[in-house]
py3Dmol code that shows the C-alpha trace and the ligand (Angstrom):
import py3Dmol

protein = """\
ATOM      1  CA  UNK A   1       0.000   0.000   0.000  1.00  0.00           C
ATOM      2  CA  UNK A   2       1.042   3.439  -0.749  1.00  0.00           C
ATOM      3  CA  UNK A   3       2.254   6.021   2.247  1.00  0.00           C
ATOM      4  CA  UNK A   4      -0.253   8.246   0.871  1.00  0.00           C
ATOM      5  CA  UNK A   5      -3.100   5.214   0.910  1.00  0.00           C
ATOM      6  CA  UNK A   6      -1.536   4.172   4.608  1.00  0.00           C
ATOM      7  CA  UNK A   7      -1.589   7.823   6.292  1.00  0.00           C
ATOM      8  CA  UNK A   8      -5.399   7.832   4.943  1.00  0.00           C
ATOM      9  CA  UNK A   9      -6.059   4.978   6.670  1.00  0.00           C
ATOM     10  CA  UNK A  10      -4.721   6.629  10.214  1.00  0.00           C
ATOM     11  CA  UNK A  11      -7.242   9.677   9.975  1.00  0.00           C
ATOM     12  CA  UNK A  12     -10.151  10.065  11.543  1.00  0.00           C
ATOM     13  CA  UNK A  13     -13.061  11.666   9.284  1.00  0.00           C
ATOM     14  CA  UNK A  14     -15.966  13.625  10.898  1.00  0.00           C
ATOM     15  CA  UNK A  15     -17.824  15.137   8.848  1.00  0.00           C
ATOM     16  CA  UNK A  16     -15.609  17.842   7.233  1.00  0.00           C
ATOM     17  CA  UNK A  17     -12.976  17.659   9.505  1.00  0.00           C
ATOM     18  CA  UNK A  18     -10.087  15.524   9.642  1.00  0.00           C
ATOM     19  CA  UNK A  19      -8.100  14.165  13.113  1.00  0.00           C
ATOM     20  CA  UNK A  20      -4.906  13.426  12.594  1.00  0.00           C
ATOM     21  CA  UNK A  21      -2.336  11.240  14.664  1.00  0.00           C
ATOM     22  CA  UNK A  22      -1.378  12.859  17.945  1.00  0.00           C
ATOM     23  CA  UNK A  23      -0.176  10.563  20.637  1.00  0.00           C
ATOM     24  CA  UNK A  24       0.437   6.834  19.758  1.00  0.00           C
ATOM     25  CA  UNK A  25      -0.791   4.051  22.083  1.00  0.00           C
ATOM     26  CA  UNK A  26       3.086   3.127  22.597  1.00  0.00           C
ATOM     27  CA  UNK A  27       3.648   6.478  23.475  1.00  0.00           C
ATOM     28  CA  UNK A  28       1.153   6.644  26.376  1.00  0.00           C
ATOM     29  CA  UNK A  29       2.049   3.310  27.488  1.00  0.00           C
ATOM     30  CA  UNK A  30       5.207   4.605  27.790  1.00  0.00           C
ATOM     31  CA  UNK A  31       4.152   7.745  29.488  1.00  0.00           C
ATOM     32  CA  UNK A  32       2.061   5.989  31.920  1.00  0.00           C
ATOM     33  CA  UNK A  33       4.330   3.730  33.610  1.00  0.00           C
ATOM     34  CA  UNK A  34       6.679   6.600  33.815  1.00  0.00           C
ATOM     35  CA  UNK A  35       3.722   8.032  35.901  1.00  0.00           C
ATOM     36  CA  UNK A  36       2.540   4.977  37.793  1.00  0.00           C
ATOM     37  CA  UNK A  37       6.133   4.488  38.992  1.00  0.00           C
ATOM     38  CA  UNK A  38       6.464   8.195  40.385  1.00  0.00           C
ATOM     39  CA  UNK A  39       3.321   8.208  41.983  1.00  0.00           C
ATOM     40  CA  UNK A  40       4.267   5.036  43.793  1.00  0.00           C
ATOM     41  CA  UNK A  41       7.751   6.197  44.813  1.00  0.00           C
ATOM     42  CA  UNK A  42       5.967   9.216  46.087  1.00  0.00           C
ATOM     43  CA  UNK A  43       3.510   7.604  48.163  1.00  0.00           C
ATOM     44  CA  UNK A  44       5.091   4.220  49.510  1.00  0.00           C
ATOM     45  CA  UNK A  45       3.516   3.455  52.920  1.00  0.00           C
ATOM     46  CA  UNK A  46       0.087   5.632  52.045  1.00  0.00           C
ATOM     47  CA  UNK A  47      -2.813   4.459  50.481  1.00  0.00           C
ATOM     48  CA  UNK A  48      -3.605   6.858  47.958  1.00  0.00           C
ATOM     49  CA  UNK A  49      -7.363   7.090  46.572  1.00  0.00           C
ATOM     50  CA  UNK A  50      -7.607   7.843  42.742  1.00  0.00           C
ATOM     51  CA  UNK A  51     -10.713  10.155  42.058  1.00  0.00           C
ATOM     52  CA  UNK A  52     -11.461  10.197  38.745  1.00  0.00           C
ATOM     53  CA  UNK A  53     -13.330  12.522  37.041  1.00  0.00           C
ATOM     54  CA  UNK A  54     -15.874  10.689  34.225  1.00  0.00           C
ATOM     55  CA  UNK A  55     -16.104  10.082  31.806  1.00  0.00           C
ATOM     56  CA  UNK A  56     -12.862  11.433  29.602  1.00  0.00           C
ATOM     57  CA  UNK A  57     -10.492   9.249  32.963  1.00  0.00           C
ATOM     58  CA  UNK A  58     -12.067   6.003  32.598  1.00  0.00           C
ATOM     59  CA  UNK A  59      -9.295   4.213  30.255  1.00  0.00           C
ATOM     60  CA  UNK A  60      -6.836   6.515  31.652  1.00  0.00           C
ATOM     61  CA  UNK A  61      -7.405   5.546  35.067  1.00  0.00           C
ATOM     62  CA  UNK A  62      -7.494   2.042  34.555  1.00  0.00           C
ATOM     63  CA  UNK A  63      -4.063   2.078  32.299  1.00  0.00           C
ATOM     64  CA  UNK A  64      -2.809   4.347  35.405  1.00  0.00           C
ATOM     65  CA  UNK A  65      -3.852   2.439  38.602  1.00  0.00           C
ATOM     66  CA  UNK A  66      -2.155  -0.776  36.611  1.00  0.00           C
ATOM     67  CA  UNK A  67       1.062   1.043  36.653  1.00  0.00           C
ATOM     68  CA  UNK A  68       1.070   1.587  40.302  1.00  0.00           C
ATOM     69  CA  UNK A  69       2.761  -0.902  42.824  1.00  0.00           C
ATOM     70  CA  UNK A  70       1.227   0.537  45.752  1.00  0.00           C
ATOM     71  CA  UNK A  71      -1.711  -0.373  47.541  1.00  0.00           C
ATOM     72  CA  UNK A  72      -4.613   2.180  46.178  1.00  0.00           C
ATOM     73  CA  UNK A  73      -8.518   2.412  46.366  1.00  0.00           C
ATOM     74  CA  UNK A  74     -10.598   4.002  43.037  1.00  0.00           C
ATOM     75  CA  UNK A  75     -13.506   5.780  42.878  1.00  0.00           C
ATOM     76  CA  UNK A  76     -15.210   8.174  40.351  1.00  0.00           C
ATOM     77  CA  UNK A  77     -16.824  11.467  40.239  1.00  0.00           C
ATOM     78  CA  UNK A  78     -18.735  12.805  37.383  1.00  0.00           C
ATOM     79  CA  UNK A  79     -19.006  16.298  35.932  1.00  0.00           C
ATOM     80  CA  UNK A  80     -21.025  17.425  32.796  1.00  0.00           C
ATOM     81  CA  UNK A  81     -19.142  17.510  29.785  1.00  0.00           C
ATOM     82  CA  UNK A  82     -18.581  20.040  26.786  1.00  0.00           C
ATOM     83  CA  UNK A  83     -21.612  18.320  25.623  1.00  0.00           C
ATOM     84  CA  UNK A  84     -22.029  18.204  21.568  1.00  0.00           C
ATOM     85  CA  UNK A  85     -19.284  21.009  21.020  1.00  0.00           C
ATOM     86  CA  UNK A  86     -15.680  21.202  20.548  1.00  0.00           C
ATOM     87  CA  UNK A  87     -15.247  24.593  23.092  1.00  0.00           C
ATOM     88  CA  UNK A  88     -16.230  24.698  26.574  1.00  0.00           C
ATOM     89  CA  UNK A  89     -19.786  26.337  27.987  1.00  0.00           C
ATOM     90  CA  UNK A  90     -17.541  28.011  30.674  1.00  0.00           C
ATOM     91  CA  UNK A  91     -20.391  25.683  33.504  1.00  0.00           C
ATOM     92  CA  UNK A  92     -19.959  22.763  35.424  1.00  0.00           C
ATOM     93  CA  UNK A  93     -22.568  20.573  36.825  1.00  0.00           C
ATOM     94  CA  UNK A  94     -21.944  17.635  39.174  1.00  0.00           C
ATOM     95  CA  UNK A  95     -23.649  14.685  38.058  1.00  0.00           C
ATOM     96  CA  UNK A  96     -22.411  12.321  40.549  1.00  0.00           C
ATOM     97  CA  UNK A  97     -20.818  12.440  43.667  1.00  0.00           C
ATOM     98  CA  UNK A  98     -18.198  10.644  45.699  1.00  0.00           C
ATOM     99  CA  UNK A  99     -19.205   7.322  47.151  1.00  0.00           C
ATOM    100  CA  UNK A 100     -15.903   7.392  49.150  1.00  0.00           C
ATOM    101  CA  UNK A 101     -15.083   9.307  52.441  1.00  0.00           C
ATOM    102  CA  UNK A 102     -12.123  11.552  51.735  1.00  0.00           C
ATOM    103  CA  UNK A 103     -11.344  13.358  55.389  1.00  0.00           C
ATOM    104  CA  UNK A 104      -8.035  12.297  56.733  1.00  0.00           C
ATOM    105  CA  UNK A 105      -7.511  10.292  52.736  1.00  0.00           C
ATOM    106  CA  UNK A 106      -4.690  10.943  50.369  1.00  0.00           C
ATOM    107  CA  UNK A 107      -6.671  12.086  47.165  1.00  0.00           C
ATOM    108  CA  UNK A 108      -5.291  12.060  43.260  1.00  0.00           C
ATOM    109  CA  UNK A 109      -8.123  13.434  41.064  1.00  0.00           C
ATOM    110  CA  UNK A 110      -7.267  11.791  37.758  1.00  0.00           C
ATOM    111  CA  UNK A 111      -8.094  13.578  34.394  1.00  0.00           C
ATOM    112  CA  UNK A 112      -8.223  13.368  31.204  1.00  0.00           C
ATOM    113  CA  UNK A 113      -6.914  16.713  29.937  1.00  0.00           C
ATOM    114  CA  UNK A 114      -7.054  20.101  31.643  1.00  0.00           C
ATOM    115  CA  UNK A 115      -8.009  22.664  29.118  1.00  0.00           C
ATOM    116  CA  UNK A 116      -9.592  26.020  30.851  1.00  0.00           C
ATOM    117  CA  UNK A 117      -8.526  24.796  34.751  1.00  0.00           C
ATOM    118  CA  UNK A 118     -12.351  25.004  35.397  1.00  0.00           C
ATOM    119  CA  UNK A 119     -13.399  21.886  36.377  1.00  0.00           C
ATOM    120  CA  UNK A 120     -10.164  21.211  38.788  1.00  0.00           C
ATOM    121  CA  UNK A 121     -10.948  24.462  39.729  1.00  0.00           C
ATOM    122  CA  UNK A 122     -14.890  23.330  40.955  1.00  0.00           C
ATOM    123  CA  UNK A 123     -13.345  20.125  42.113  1.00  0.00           C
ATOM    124  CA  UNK A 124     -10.968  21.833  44.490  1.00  0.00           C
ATOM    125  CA  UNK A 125     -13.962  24.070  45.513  1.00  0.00           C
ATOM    126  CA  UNK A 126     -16.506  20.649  46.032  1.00  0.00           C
ATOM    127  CA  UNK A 127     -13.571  19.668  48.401  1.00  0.00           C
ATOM    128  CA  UNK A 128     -13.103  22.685  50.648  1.00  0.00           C
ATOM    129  CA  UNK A 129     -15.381  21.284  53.550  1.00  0.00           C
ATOM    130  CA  UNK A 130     -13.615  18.321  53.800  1.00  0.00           C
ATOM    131  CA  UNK A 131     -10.428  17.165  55.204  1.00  0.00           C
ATOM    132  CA  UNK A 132      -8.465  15.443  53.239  1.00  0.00           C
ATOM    133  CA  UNK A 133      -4.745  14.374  54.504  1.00  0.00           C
ATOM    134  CA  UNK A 134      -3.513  15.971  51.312  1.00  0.00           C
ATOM    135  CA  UNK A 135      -5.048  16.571  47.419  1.00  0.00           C
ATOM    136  CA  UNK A 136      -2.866  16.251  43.969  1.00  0.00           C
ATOM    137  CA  UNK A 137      -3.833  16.674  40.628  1.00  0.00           C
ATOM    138  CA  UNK A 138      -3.151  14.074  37.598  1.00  0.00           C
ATOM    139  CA  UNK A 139      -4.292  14.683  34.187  1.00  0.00           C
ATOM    140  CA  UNK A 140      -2.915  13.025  31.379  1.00  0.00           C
ATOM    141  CA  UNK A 141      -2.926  15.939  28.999  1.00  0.00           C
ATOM    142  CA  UNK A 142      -2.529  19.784  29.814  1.00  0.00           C
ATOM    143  CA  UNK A 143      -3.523  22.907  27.116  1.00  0.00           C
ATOM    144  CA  UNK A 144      -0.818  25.300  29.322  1.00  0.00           C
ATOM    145  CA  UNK A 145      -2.135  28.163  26.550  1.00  0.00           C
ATOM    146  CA  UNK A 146      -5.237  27.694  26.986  1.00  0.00           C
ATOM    147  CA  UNK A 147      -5.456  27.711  30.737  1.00  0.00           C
ATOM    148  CA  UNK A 148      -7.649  30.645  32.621  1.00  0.00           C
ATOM    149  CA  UNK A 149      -8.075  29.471  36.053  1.00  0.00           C
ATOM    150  CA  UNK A 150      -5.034  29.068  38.867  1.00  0.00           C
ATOM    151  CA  UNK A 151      -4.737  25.128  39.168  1.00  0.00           C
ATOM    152  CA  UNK A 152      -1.862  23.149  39.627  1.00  0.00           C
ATOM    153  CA  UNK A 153      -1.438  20.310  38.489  1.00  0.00           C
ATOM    154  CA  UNK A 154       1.039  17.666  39.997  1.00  0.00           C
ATOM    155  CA  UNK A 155       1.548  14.864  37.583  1.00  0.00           C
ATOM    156  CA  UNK A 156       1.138  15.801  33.747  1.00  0.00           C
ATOM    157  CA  UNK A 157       1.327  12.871  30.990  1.00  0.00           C
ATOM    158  CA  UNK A 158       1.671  15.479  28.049  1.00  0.00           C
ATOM    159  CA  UNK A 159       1.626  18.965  27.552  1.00  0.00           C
ATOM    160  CA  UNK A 160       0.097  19.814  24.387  1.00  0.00           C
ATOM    161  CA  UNK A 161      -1.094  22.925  21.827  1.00  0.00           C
ATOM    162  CA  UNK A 162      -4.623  24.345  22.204  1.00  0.00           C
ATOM    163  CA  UNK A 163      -5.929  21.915  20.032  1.00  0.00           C
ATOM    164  CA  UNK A 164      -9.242  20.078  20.234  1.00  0.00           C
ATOM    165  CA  UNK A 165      -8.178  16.017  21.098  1.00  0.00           C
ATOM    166  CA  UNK A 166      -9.909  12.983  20.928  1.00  0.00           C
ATOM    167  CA  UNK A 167      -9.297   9.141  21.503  1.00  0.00           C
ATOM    168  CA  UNK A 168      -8.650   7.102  24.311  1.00  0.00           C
ATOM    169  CA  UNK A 169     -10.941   8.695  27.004  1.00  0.00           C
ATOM    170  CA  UNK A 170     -11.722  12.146  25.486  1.00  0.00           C
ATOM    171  CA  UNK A 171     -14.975  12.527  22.897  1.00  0.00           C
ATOM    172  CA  UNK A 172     -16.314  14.129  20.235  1.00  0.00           C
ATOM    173  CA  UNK A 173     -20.232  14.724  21.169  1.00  0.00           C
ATOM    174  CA  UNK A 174     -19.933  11.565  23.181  1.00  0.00           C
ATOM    175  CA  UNK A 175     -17.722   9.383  20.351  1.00  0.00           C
ATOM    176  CA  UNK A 176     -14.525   8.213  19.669  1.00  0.00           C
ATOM    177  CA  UNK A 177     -13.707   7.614  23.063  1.00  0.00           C
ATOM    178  CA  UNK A 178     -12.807   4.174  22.515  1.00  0.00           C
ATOM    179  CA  UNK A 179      -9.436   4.692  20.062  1.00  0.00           C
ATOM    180  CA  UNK A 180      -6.612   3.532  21.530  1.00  0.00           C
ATOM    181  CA  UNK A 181      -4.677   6.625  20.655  1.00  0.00           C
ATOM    182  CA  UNK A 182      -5.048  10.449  20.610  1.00  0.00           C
ATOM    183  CA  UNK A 183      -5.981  12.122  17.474  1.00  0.00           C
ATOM    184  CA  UNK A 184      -6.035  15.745  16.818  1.00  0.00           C
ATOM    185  CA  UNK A 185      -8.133  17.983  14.890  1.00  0.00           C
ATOM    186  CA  UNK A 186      -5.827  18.965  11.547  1.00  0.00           C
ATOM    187  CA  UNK A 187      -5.993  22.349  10.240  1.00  0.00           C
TER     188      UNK A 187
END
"""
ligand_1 = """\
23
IMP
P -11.589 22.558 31.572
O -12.641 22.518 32.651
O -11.766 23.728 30.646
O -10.176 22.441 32.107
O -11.844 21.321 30.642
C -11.775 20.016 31.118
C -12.744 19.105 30.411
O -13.091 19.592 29.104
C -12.089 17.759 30.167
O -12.302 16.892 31.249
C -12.758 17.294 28.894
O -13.956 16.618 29.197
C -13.087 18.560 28.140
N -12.077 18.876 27.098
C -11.164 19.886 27.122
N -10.411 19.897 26.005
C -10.839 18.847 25.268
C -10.417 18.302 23.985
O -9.488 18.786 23.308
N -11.089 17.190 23.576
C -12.098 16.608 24.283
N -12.518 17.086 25.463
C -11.894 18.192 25.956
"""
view = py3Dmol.view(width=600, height=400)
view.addModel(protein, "pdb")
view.setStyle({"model": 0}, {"cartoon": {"style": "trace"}})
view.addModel(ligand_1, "xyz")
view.setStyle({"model": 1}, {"stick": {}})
view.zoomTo()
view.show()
């Protein structure tokens, strides 16, 4: 088959836009266990809990949490989405809540990609009447230029333009989670 025929074959055609290649699922692998084993140097004799935030976390999580050698509970919180569109509605809405109790608990919100800051921002807001033993951010995918509200984030996969992403995790009105890699909307 032809290179042209081949790099054809690795886009992603909605409508009349094209994704392109972004992050390959050898790539992330990689990424990941880089994470998994700092996160488990930095918290050997805790026992962490991994919040993440649905649904763009779910197969980030789960590649994640395999990564790390210490002991660890999970649990999930969910937050409304961009919904059908490709740039944020600026709101957040919980949609549900934390089964877990998180006073005196080491928390690592896990998410998919931190565009605005907005929803770690809510999160960290949600979490002021509690008291957690201590709170740290991991999100596999940061927009630094696109970033309007103060968060910081403590473990970053991949730092990346402000470019609209999808694939493993992250959606386009709801689809495409399910690639194993991240594509990128081509210009
Ligand atoms: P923020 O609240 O503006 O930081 O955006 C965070 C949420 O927006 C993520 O959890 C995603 O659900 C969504 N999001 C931001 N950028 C993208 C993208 O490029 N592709 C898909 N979803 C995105």
């Amino acid at each position: 088959m032809s290179t042209e025929k081949k790099q054809k074959l690795d886009e992603i055609h909605v409508g009349n836009e094209v994704f392109v290649p972004m992050i390959s699922e050898e790539q992330l692998q990689k990424r990941l266990a880089e994470l998994g084993k700092q996160i488990s140097d930095d918290y050997q004799g805790k026992l962490p809990i991994f919040i993440g935030v649905l649904n763009g976390s779910f197969l980030f999580m789960a590649d994640l949490v395999k990564n790390v050698t210490v002991n660890c509970e999970i649990d999930f919180m969910k937050l409304s989405s961009y919904g059908e569109e490709k740039i944020s509605s600026g709101k957040v809405k919980m949609l549900k809540e934390l089964n877990a109790d998180i006073n005196d608990r080491h928390i690592i919100i896990v998410e998919d990609i931190v565009d605005t800051g907005l929803s770690i921002s809510y999160i960290e807001k949600l979490l002021e009447p509690y008291t957690p033993a201590s709170v740290k951010v991991c999100s596999l995918l940061l927009k630094p230029e696109s970033l309007k509200y103060q968060v910081k984030i403590d473990y970053i996969g991949f730092e990346i333009p402000n470019k609209f992403v999808i694939g493993y995790g992250l959606d386009y009105a709801q689809k495409y989670r399910n690639l194993r890699s991240i594509y990128v909307l081509s210009e």
